[in-house]
C-alpha positions as CSV (number, residue, x, y, z in Angstrom):
1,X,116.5,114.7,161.5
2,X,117.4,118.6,161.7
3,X,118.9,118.4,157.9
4,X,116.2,115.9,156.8
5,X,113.1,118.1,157.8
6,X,115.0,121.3,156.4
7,X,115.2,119.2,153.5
8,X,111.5,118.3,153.1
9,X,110.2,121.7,154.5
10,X,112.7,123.1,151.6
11,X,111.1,121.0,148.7
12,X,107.7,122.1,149.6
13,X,108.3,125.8,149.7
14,X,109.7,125.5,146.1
15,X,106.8,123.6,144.9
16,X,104.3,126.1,146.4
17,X,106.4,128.6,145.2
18,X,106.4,127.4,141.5
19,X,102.8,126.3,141.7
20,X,101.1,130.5,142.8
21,X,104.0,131.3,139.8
22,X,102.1,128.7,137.0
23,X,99.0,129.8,138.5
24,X,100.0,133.6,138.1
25,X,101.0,133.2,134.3
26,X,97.3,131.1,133.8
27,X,95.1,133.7,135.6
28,X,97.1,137.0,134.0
29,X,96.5,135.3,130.5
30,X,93.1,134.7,131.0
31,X,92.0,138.0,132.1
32,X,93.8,139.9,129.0
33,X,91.5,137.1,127.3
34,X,88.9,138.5,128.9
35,X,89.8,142.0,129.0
36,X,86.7,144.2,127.6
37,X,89.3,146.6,126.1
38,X,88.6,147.5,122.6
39,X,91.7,148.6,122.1
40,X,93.6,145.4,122.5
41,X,94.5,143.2,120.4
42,X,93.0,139.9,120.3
43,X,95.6,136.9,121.6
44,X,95.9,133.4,120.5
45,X,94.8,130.4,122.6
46,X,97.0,129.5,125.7
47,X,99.5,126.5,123.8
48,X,100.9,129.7,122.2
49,X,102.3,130.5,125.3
50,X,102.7,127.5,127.1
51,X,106.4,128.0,126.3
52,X,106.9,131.1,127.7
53,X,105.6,129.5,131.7
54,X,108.3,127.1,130.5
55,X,111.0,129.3,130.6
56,X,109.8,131.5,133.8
57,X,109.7,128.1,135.9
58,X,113.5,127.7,135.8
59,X,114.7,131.3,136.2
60,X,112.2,131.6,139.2
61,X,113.3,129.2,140.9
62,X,117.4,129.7,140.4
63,X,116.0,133.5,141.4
64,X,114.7,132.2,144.3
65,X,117.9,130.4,145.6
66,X,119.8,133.7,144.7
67,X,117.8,135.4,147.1
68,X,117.9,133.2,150.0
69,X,114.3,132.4,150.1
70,X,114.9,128.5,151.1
71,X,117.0,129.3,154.2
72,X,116.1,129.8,157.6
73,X,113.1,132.7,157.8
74,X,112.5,132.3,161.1
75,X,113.4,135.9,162.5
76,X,112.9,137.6,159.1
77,X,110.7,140.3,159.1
78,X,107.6,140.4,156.7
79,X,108.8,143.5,155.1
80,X,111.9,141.7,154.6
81,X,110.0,138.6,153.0
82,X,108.1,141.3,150.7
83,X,111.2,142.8,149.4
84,X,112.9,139.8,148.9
85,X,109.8,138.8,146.4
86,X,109.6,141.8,144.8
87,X,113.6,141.8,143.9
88,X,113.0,138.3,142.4
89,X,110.0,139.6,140.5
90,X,111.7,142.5,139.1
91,X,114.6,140.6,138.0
92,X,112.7,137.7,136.3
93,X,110.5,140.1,134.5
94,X,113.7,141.7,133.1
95,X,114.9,138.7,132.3
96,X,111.8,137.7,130.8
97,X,111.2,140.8,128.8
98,X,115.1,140.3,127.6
99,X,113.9,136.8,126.7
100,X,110.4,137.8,124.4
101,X,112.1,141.1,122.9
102,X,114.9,137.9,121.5
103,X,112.1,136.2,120.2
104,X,110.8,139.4,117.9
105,X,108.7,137.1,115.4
106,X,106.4,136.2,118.4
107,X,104.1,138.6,119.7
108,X,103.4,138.8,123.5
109,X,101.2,140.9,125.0
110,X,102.9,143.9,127.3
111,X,99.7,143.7,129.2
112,X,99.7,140.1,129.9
113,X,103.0,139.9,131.0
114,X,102.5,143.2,133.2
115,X,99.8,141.8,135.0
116,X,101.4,138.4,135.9
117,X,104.2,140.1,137.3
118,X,102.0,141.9,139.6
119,X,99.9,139.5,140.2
120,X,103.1,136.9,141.1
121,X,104.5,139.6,143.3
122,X,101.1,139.3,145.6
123,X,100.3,136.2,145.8
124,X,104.0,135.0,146.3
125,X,103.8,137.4,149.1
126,X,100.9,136.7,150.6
127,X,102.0,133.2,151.2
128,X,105.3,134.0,152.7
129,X,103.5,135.9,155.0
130,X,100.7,133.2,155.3
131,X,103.3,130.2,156.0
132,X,105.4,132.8,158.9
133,X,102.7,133.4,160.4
134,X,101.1,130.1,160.4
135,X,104.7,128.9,162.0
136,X,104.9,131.6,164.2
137,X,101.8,130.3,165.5
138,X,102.0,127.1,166.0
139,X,105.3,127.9,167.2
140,X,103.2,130.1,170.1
141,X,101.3,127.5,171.1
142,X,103.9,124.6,171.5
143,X,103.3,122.4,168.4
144,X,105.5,120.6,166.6
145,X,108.2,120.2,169.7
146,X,111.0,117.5,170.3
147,X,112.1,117.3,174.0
148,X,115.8,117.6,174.4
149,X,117.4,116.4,177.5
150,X,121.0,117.9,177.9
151,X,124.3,115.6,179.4
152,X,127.0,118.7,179.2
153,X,129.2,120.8,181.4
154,X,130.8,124.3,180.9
155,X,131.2,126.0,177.6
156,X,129.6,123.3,175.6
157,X,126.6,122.7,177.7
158,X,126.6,126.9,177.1
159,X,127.0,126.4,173.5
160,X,124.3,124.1,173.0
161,X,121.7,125.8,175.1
162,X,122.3,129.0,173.1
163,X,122.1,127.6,169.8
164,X,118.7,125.9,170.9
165,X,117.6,129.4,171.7
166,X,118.7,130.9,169.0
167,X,116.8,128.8,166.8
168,X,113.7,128.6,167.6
169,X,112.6,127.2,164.4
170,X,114.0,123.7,165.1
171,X,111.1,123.0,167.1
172,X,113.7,121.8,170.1
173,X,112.4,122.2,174.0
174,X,115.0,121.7,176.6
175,X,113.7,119.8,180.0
176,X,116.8,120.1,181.6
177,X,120.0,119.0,182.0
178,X,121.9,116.3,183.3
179,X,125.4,117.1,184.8
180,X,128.6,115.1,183.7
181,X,130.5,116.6,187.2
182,X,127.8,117.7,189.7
183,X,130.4,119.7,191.9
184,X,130.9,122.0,188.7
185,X,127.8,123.0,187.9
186,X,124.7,125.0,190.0
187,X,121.4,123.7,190.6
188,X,120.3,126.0,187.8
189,X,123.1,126.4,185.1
190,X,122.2,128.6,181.9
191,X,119.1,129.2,182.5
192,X,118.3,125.2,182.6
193,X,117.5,123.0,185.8
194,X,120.1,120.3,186.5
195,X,117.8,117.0,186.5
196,X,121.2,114.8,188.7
197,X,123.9,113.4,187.3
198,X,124.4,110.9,184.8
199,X,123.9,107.7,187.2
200,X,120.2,109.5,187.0
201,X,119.8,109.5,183.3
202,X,117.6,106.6,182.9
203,X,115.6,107.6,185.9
204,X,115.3,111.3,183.8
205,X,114.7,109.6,180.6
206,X,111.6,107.5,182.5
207,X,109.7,110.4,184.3
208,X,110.2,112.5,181.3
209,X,109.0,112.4,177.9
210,X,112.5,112.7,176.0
211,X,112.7,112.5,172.6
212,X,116.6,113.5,171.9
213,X,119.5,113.3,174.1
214,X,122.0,115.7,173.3
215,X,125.9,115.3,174.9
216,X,127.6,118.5,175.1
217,X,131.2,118.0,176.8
218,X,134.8,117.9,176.4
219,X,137.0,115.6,175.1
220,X,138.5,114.8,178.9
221,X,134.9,113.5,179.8
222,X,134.3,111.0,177.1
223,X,135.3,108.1,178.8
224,X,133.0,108.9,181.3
225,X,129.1,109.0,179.1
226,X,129.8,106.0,176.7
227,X,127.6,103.8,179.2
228,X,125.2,106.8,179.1
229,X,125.1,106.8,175.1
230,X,124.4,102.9,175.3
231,X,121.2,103.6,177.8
232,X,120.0,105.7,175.1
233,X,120.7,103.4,172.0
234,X,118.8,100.5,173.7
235,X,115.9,102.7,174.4
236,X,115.4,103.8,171.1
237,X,116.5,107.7,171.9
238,X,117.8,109.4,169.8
239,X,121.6,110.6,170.6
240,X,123.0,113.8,169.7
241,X,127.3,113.5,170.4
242,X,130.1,116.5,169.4
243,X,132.6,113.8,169.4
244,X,133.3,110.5,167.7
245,X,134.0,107.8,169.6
246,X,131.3,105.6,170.2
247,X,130.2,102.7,167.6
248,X,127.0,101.5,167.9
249,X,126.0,97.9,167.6
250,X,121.7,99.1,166.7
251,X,121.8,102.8,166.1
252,X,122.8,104.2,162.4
253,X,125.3,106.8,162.3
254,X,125.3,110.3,160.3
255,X,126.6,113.7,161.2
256,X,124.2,117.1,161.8
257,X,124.9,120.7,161.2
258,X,123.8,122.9,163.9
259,X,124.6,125.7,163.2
260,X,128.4,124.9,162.3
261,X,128.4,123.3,165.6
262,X,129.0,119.2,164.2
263,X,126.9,116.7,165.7
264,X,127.4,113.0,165.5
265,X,124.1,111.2,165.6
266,X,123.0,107.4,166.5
267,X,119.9,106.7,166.1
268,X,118.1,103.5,166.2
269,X,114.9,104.1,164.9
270,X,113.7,105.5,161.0
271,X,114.8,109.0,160.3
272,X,113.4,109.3,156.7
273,X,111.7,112.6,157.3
274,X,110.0,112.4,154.1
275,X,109.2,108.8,154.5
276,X,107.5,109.1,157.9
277,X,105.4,112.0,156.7
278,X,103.8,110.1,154.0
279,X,103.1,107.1,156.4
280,X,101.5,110.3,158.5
281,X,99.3,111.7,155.8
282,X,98.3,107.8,154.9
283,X,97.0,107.4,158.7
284,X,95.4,110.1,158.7
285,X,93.6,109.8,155.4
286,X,92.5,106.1,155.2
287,X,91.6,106.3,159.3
288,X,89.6,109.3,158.7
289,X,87.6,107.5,155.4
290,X,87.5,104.4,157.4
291,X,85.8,106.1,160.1
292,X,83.2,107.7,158.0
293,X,82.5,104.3,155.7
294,X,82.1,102.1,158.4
295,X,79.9,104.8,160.4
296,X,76.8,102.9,160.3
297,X,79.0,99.5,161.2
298,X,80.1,101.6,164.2
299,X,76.8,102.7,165.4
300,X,75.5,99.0,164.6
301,X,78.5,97.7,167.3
302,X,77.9,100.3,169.7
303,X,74.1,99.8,170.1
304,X,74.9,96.0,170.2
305,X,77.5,96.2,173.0
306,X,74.7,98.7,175.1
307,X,72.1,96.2,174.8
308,X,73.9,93.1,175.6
309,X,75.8,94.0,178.8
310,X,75.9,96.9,181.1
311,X,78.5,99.3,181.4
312,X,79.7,102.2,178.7
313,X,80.1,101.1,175.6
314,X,83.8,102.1,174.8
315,X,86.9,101.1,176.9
316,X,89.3,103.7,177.8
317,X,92.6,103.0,178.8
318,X,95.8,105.2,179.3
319,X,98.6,103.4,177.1
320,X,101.7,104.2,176.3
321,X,102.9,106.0,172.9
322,X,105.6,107.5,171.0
323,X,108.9,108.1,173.4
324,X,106.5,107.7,176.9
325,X,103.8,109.8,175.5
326,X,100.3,108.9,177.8
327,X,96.9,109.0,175.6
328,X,93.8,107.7,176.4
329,X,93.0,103.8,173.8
330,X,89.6,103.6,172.8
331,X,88.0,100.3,172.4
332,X,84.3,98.5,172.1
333,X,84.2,97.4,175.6
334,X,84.6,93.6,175.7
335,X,84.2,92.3,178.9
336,X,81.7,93.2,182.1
337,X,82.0,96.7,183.8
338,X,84.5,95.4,186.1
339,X,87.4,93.9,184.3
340,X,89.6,95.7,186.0
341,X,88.7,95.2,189.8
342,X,88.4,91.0,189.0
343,X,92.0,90.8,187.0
344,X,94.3,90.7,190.6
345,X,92.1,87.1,191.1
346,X,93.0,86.0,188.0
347,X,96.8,86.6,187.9
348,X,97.7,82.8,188.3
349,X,95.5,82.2,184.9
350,X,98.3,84.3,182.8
351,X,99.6,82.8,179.5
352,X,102.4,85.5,178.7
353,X,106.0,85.9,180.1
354,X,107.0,89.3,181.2
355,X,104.5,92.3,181.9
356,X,101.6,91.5,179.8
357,X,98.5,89.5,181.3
358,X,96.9,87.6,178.4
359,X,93.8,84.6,179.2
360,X,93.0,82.6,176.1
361,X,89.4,82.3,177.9
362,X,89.2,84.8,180.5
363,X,86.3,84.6,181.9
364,X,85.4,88.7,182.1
365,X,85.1,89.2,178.4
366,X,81.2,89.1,177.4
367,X,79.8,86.7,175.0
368,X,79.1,89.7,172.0
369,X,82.8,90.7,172.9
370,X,84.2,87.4,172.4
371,X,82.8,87.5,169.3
372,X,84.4,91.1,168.9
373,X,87.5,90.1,170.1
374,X,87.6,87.2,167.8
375,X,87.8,89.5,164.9
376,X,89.3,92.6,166.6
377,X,86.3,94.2,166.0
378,X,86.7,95.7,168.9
379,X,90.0,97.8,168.0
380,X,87.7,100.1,165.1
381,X,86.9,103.2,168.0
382,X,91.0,103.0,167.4
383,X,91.1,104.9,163.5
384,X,90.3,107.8,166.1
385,X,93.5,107.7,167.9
386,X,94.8,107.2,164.5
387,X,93.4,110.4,163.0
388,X,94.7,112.4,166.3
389,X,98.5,110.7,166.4
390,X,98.2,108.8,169.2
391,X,98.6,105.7,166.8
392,X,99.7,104.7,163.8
393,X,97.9,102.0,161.0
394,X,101.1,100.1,161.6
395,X,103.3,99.8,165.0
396,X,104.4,98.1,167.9
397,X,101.1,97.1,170.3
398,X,100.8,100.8,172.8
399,X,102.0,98.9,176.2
400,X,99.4,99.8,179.2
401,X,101.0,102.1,182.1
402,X,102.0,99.2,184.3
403,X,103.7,97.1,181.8
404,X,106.1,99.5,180.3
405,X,107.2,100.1,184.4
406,X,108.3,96.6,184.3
407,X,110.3,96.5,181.1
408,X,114.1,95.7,181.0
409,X,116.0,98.7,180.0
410,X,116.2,96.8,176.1
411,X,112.3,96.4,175.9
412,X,111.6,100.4,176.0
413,X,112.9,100.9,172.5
414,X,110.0,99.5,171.1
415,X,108.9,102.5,172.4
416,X,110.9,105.0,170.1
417,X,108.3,104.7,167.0
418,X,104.5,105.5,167.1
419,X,102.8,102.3,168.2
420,X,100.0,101.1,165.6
421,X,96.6,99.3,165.9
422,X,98.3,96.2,163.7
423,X,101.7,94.9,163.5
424,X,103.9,91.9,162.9
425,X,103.3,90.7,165.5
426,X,99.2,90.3,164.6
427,X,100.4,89.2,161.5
428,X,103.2,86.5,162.3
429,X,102.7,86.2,166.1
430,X,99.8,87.2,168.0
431,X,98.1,84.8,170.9
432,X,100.8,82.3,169.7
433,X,103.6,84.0,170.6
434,X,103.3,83.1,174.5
435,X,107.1,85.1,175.5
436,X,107.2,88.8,175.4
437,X,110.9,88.5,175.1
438,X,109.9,87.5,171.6
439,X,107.3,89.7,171.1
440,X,109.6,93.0,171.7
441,X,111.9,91.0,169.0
442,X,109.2,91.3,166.6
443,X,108.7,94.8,167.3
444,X,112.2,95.6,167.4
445,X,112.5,94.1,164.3
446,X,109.6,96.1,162.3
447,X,112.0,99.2,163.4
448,X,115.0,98.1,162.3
449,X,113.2,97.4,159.1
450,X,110.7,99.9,158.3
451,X,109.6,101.1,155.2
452,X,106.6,102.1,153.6
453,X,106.6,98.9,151.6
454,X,106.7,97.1,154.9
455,X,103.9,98.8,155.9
456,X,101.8,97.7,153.3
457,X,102.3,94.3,153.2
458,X,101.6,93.9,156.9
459,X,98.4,95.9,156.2
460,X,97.3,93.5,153.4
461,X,98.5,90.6,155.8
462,X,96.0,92.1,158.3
463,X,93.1,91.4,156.2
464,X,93.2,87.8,155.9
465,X,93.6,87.5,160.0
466,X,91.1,89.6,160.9
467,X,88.7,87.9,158.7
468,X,89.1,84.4,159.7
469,X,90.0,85.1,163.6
470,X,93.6,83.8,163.6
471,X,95.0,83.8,167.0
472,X,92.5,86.1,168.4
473,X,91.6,85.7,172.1
């Protein structure tokens, strides 16, 4: 994930990049256009120099690599990242003057290509300074962070820890540590808390929110994790090793750079940086159009559900989101005020295996919910997770509180991607899928097979069940 998002992050800083430099050449040629000058010249329309932005596109951009520009900038100083734009300036415009003087037959205007360079020079500038300062904030404020949970001892465990802090830029927060050999390390051990020993990682992986694992030993101790590294795998975190030994029967395999210190990673859920992000910017887009289209559909529901039934008219429940994350559901409440306080009575009704409690006709849900329920109506107040990343479009169902406390240690790696507002198992399972044995299969299978395509065709799969009511309760 490290390489992938270094990768992405890389991309877009050289189509920004390329993007001010177009924008540069456009605005310097038409102010000499525009230039009141008398003295000037008059110049020919743009297409006569549409060749020359041609030719400063590629040389800025090996210029840019020259210079370092796509590597780390974290602790660079903004003088630094001024100078650094102004040597790649000055060199292209050399280059570029070298270029024009070859071409004597064509006349360019000294101006024009005077003030682009100056004009490039600031505004490249500007947005270095713009993006590290934007980072630096969000950086401040705790955005943007993976939880790391540490299984190490000694030097390693030393290693690690210092490379985490030397890098801040990785967005990786350290909880703690858990200790291979108790007896050889203190409660507090680099600056990090020991959180027990590894017969306690699963209890740490539970009260925590961890979103990595990271082992950090010697090679004496690695008969004595690969238990540890299966815990992980079946939960759906991911697992950070400096060794390799362990094959995994769910997690794929790849090996990260930190900082020339090799990782080998297993990890059982999507890493396509690039691939997530889009299925990011999509949720947040088509909830946030969603919401303001059916606005008046919305407002319709939530004066019908006040005047038919007492009680508020959304539900809020905590549920259960990416890695153990606790958010608050919204939904059109659906049943009388309280649902909650009459559900013990009702246990013996229960359709589902396992930790769910499902009643084909429970007798608490209202008669304007039943109809909301019937076409999950009453899931719309959820685009708003959506927009805030609580939820996804597409997902695993978010497991309530008390459910994901009774899971087997298998079932929690349906928790390792963002859970969604549909899914296969709407599509292909819901109500009539009465074992939640098999409905973590479906789940687990949408992980193991996700793509954007996927995505898609469960969303256009969606429409038809909504619409007629399949399997809804």
């Amino acid at each position: 994930m490290l390489r992938q998002r270094i990768i992405l992050f890389k991309r877009l800083n050289i189509v920004v990049d390329l993007l001010i430099t177009a924008a540069s050449f456009v605005l310097a040629y038409y102010l000499r256009l525009s230039y009141p000058g008398s003295q000037l010249e008059p110049i020919g329309p743009f297409s006569d120099y549409s060749w020359i932005l041609l030719l400063i596109l590629p040389v800025w951009w090996v210029l840019f690599n020259m210079h370092g520009a796509y590597y780390s900038q974290r602790t660079t100083p903004f003088m630094s990242l001024t100078w650094m734009v102004l040597r790649v300036t000055f060199w292209g415009g050399i280059f570029l003057l070298a270029a024009l003087y070859a071409f004597k037959g064509f006349l360019v205007s000294r101006w024009m290509i005077g003030a682009f360079l100056i004009l490039n020079a600031s505004f490249l500038s500007i947005e270095k300074i713009i993006i590290m300062t934007w980072l630096h904030v969000l950086r401040k404020k705790g955005y943007n962070f993976r939880t790391v949970l540490i299984v190490g001892i000694g030097d390693r465990l030393r290693e690690v820890k210092y490379k985490i802090d030397q890098h801040p830029g990785w967005g990786m927060k350290v909880v703690g540590f858990v200790a291979v050999d108790a007896s050889q390390t203190n409660q507090t051990t680099y600056g990090l808390d020991r959180l027990g020993d590894l017969k306690d990682l699963p209890d740490r992986i539970h009260e925590n929110v961890v979103d990595e694992v990271i082992f950090a030993i010697p090679i004496g101790y690695l008969d004595r994790i690969e238990d540890a590294v299966r815990q992980c795998e079946e939960q759906g975190i991911k697992t950070q090793i400096a060794m390799h030994f362990y094959t995994p029967t769910i997690a794929k395999t790849y090996v990260e750079d930190m900082d020339g210190l090799p990782l080998l990673t297993y990890s059982s859920i999507p890493e396509d940086i690039a691939k997530l992000f889009l299925k990011r910017m999509f949720d947040a887009v088509a909830s946030g159009v969603g919401l303001i289209i059916l606005s008046p559909f919305l407002a319709a529901i939530a004066v019908s559900v006040w005047c038919t039934s007492s009680g508020p008219i959304l539900f809020r429940q905590g549920r259960i989101g990416l890695n153990g994350r606790i958010f608050t559901c919204y939904k059109f409440r659906t049943m009388v005020a309280n649902a909650e306080e009459l559900r013990e009575g009702l246990s013996g009704l229960n359709e589902m295996s396992g930790p769910v409690f499902k009643i084909k006709d429970d007798p608490r849900v209202t008669k304007f919910g039943w109809w909301l329920r019937k076409y999950s109506l009453d899931e719309l107040p959820q685009l708003f997770n959506v927009v805030m990343g609580d939820l996804s479009l597409v997902g695993p169902r978010p497991p309530i509180v008390d459910e994901v406390r009774q899971y087997e240690r298998w079932q929690r790696r349906r928790l390792s991607m963002r859970p969604g507002i549909t899914g296969i198992w709407q599509v292909e399972g819901r109500s009539r899928v009465a074992e939640f044995d098999e409905w973590v299969r479906l789940d687990l299978q949408y992980i193991d097979n996700w793509s954007l395509t996927l995505d898609f065709k469960i969303l256009l799969k969606t429409i038809p069940t909504v619409i007629l009511g399949r399997g809804a309760h």
